[in-house]
PAKE-334490 format. One record per residue: residue number from 0; chain; x, y, z of N, C-alpha, C, O, CB in turn. Coordinates in steps of 0.001 Angstrom, whole numbers, plus 524288, in hexadecimal, padded with zeros to 5 digits. Glycine has a CB too. Layout:
residues N
R    n  chain    n.X    n.Y    n.Z   ca.X   ca.Y   ca.Z    c.X    c.Y    c.Z    o.X    o.Y    o.Z   cb.X   cb.Y   cb.Z
R  NUM      A      X      Y      Z      X      Y      Z      X      Y      Z      X      Y      Z      X      Y      Z
...
//
This chain:
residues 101
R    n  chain    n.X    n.Y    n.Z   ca.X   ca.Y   ca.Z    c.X    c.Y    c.Z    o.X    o.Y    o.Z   cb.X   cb.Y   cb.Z
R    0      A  80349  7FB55  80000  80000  80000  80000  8036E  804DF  80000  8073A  80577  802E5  7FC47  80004  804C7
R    1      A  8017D  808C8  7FBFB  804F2  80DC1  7FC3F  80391  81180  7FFA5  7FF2B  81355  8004D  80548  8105D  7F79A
R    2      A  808E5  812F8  80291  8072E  81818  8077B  808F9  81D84  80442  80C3E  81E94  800E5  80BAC  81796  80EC5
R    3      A  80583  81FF1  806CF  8073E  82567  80413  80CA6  82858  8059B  80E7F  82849  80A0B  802DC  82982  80557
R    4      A  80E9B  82A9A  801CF  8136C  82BB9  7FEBB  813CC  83240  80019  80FA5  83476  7FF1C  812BB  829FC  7F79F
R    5      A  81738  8351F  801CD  81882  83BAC  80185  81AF2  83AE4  7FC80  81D4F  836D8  7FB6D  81CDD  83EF3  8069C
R    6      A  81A7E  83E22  7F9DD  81EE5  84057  7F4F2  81F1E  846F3  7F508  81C0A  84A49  7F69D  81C64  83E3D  7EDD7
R    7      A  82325  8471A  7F318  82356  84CDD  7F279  82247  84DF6  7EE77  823D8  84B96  7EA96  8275E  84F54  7F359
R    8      A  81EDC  8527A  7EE61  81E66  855C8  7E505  8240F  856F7  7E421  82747  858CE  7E730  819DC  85EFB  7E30E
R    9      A  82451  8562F  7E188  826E4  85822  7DDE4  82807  85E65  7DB9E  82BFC  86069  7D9C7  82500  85599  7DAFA
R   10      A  821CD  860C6  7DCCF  820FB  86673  7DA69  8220E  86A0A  7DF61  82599  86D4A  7DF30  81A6F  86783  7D7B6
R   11      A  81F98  86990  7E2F6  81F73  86BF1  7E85F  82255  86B1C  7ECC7  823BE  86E53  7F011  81B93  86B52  7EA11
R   12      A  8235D  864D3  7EC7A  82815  862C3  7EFFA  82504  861E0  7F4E3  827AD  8610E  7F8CF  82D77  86721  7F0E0
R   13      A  81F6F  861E2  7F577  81C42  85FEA  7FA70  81C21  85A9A  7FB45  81D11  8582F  7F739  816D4  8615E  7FA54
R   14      A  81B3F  857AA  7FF57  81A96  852E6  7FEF8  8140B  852B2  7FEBB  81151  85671  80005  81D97  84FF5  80385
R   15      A  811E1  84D6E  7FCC4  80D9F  84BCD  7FDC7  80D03  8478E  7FDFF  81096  844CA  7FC5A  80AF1  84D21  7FBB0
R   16      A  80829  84500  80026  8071E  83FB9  8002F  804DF  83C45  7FC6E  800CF  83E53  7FAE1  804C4  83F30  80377
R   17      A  805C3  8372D  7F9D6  805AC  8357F  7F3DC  80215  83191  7F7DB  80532  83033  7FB41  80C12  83369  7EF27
R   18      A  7FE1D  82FB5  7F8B3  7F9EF  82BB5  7FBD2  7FAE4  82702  7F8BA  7FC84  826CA  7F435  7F302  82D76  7FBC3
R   19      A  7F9CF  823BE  7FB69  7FA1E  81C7C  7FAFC  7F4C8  81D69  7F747  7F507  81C49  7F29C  7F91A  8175A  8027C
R   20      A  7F02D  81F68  7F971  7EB87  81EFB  7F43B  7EE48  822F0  7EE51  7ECDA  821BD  7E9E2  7E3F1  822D9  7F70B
R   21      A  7F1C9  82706  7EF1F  7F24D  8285C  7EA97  7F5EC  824D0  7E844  7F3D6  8220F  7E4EB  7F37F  82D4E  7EA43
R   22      A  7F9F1  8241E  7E8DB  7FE97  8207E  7E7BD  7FBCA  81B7E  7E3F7  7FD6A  819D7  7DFC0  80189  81E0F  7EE1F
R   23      A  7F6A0  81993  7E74A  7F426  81489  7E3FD  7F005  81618  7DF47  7EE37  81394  7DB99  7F0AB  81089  7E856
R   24      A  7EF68  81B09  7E0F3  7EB70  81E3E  7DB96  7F0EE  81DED  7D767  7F0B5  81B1D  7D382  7E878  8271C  7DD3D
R   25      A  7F534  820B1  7D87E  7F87E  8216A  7D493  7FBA1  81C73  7D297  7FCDB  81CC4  7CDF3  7FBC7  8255D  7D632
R   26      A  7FCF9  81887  7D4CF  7FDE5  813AF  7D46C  7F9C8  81043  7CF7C  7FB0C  80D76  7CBC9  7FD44  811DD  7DA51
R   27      A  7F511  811D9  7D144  7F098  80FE8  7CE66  7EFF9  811E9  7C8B6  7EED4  80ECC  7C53B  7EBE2  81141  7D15D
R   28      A  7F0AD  816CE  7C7C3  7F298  819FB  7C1BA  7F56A  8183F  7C02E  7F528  817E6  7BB64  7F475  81ED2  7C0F9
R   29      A  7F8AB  8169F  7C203  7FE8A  816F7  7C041  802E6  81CFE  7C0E0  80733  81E12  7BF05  7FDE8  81597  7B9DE
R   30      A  7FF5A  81FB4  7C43A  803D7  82492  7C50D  808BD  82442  7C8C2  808B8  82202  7CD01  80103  82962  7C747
R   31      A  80C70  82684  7C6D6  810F5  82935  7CAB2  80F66  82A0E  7CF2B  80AC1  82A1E  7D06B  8130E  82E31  7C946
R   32      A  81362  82ADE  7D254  81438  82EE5  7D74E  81168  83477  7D617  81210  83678  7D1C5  81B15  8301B  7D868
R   33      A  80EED  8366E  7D923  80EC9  83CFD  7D867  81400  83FAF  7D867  81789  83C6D  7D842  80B98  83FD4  7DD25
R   34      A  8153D  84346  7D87D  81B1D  84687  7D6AC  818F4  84ADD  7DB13  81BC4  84C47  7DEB6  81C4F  8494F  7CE69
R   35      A  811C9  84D7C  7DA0F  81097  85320  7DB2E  80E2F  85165  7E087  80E6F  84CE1  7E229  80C6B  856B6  7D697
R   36      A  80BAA  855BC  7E346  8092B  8561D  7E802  8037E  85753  7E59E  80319  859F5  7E19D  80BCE  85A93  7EC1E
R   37      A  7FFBF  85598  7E7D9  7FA84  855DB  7E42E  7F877  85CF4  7E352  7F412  85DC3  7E18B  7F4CC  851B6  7E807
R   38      A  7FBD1  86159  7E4A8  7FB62  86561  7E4E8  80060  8678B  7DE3A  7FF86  86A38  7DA53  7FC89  866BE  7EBCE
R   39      A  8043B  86525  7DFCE  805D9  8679C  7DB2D  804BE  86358  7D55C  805B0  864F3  7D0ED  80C72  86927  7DC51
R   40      A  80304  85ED7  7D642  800D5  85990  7D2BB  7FBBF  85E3E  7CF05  7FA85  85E38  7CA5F  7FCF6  85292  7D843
R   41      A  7FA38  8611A  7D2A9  7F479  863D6  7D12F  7F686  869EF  7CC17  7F4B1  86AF8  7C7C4  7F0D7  866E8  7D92A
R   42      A  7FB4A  86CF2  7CF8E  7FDE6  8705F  7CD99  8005D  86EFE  7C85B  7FFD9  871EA  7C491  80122  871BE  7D11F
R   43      A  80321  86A66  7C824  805ED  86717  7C477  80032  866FF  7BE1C  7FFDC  86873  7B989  80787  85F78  7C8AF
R   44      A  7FD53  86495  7C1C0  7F79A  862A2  7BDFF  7F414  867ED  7BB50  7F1AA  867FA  7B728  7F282  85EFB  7C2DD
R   45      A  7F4B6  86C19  7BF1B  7F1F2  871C6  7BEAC  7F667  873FD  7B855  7F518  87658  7B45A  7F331  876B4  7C68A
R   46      A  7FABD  8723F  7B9C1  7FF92  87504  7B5D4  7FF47  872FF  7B0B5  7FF64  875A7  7ACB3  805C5  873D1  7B7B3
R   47      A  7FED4  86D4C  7B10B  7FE90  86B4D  7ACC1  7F8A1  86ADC  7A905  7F8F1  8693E  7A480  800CB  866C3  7AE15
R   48      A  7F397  86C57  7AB33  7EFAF  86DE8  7A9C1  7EF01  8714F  7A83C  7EB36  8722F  7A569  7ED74  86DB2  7AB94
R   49      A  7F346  8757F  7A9CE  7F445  87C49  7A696  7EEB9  87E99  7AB7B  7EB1C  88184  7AA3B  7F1C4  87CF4  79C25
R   50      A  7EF67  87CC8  7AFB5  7EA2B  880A0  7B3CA  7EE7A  88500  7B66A  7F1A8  884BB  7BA03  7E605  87BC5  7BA94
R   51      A  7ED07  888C0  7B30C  7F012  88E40  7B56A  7EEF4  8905F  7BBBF  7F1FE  89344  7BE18  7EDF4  8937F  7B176
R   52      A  7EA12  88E56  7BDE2  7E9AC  88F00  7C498  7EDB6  88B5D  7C71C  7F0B4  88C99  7CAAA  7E360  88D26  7C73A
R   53      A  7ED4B  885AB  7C43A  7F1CF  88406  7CA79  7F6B6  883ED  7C856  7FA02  88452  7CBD0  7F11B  87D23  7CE09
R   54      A  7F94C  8836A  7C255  7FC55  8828A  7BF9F  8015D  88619  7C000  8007D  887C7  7C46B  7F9F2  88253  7BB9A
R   55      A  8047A  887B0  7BF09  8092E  88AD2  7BEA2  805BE  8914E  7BD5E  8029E  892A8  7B9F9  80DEA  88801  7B8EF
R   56      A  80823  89406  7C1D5  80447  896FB  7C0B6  8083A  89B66  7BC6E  80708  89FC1  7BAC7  80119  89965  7C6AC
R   57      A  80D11  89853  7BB97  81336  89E8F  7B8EA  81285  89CD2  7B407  8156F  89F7C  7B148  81C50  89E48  7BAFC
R   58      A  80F61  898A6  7B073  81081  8971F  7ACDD  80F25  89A04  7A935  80A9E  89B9C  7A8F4  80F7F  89359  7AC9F
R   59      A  81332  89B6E  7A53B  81159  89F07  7A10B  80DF7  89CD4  79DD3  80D98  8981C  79CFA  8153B  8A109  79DFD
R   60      A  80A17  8A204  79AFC  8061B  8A06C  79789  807CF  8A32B  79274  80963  8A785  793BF  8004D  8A1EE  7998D
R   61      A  80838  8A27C  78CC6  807FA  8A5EC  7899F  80337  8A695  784A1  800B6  8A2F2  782BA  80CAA  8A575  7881C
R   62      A  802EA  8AADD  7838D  7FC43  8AD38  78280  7FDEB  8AA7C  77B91  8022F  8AA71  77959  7FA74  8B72C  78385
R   63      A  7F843  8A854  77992  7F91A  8A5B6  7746B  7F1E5  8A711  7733A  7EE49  8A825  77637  7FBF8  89DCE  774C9
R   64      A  7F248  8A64E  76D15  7EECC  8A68D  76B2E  7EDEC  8A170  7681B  7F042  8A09A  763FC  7EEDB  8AACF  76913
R   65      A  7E9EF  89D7C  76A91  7E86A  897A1  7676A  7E991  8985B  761E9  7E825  89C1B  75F44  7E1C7  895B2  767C2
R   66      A  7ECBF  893C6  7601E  7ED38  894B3  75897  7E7CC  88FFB  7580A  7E740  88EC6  7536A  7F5CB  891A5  75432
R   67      A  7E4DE  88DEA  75AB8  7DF0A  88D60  758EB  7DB57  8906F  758BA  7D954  892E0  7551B  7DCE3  88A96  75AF4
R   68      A  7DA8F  89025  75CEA  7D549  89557  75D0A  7D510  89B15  75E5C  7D115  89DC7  75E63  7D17F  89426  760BF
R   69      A  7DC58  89D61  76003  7DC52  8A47E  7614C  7DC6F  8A461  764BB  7DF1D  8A7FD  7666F  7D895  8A88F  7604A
R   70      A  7DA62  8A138  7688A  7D88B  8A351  76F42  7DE18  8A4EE  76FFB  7E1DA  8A39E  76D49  7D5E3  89DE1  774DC
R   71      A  7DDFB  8A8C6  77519  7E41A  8AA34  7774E  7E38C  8A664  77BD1  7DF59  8A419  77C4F  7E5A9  8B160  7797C
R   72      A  7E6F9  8A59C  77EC3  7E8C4  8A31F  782DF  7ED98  8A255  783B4  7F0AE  8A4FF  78127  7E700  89F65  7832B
R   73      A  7EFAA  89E71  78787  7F50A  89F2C  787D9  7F700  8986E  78955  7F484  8945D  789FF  7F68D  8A455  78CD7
R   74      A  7FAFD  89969  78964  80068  8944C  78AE0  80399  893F2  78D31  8063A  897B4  78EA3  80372  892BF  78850
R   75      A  80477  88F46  78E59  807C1  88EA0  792F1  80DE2  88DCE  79113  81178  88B74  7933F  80590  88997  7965D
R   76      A  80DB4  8906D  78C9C  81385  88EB8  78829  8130A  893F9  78589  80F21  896C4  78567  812ED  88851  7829D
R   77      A  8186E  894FD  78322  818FD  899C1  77EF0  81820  89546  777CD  819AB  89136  775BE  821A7  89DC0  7802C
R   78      A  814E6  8998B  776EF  81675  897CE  77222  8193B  8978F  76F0C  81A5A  89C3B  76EE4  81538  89839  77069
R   79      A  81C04  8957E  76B8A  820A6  895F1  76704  81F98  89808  7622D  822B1  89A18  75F22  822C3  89103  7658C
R   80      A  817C8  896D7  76166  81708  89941  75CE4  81738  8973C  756C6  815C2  898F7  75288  81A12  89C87  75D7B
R   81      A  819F9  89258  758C6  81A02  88E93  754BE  8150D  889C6  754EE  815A3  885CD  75249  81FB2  88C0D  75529
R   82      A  810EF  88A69  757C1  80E52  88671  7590C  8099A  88A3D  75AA0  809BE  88E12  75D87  8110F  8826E  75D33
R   83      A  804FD  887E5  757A4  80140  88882  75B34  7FF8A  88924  75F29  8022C  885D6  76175  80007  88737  75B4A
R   84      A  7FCBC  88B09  76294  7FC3F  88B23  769CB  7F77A  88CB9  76896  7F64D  89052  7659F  80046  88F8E  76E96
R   85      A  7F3FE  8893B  76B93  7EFBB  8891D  76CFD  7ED0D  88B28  77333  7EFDB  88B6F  77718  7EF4D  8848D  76BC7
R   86      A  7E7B0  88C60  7734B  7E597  88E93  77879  7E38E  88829  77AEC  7E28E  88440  7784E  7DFBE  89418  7776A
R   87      A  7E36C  888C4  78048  7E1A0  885D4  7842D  7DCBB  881F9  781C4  7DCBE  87D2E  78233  7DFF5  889BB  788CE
R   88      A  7D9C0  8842F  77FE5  7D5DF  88068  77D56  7D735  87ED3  7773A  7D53F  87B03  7750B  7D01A  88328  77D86
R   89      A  7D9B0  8813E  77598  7DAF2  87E45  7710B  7DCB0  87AA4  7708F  7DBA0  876BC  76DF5  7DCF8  87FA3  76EA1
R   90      A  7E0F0  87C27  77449  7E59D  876C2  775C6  7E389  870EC  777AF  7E48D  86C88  77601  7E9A3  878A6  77B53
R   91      A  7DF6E  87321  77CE3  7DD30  86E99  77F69  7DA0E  86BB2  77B19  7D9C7  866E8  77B6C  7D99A  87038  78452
R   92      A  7D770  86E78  776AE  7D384  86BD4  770EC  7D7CE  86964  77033  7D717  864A5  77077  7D0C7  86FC1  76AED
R   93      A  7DB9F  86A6C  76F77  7DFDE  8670C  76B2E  7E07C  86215  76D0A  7DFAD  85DD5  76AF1  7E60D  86962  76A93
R   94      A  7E24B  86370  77200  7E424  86005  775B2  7E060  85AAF  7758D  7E18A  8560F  774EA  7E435  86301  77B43
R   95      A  7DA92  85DB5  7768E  7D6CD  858B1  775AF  7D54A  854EC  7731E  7D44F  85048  773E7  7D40C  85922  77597
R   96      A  7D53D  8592A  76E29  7D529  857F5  7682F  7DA42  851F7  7694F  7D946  84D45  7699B  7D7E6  85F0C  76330
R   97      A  7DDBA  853D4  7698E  7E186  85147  76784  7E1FE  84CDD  76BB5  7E602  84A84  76A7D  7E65D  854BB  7666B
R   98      A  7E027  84AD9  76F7F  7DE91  84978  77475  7DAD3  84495  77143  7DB90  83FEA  77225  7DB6B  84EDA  7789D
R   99      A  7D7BC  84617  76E60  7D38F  841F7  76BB3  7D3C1  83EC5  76978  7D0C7  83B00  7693F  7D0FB  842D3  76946
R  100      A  7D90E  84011  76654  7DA15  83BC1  761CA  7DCA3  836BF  7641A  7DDB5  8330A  7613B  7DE2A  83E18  75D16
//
């Protein structure tokens, strides 16, 4: 039987407790060890979803105009100008679109 485990994050350097019921949830997936503390696991997840409330709040944006449909909006990249750049919903259509096949 598994007893629960301290680990430290990685991101924050806190310890927390990894539980004998989580350990057998993650065992059961097939997942890893956690790395994060379920506080920065969330921050980590907020960043990579592009959610500008919990996410990096210094990250530059730069202002673009969709080469589909005009809308302005912006990015989380400079453009080069050699490539198309699309707005937030265009991208996510594409994404779907291309998601289907």
């Amino acid at each position: 039987m598994a007893q629960d485990k301290t680990i430290q994050c990685k991101d924050c350097g806190k310890d927390f407790v990894w539980t004998a019921d989580e350990q057998a949830f993650y065992q059961e997936k097939g997942f890893s060890a956690p790395l994060r503390c379920k506080d920065c696991r969330l921050k980590a997840r907020a960043k990579f979803n592009g959610d500008q409330n919990r996410g990096d709040q210094n990250r530059q944006s730069f202002p673009i105009t969709c080469s589909n449909c005009g809308k302005q909006d912006t990015v989380p990249f400079e453009p080069r100008g050699d490539r198309p750049v699309l707005c937030r919903d265009c991208f996510r259509k594409q994404r779907e679109n291309q998601s289907e096949r």
